[in-house]
C-alpha positions in Angstrom: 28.9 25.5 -12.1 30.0 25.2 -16.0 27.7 24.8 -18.8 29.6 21.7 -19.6 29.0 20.3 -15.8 24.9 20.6 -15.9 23.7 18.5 -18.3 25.8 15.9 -17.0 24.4 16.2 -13.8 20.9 16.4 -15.1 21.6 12.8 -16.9 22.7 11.8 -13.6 19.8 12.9 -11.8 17.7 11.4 -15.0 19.4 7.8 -14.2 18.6 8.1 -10.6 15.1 9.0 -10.7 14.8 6.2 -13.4 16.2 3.2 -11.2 14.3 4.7 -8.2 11.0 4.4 -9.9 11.6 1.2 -11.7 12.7 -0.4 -8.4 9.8 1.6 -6.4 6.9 0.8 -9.1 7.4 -3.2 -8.4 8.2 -2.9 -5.0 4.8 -1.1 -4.4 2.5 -3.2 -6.4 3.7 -6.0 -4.6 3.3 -4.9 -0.9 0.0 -3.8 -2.7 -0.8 -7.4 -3.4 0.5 -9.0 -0.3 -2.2 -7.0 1.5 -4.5 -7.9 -0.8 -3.9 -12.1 -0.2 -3.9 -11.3 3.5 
């Protein structure tokens, strides 16, 4: 792997892990409150 490839993967992996946790933050809380109203 180039040194030119890895931070470009790195920003990729950055990206991911940011839309994963701003879809998974939401997502929780609100089975979290569903159970909550039940």
């Amino acid at each position: 792997m180039s040194n030119q490839q890895k931070p470009f993967l790195c920003k990729v992996i950055a990206f991911i892990l940011m839309i994963y946790t701003t879809l998974l933050v939401p997502t929780t809380y609100y089975a979290f409150y569903c159970q909550l109203l039940e």
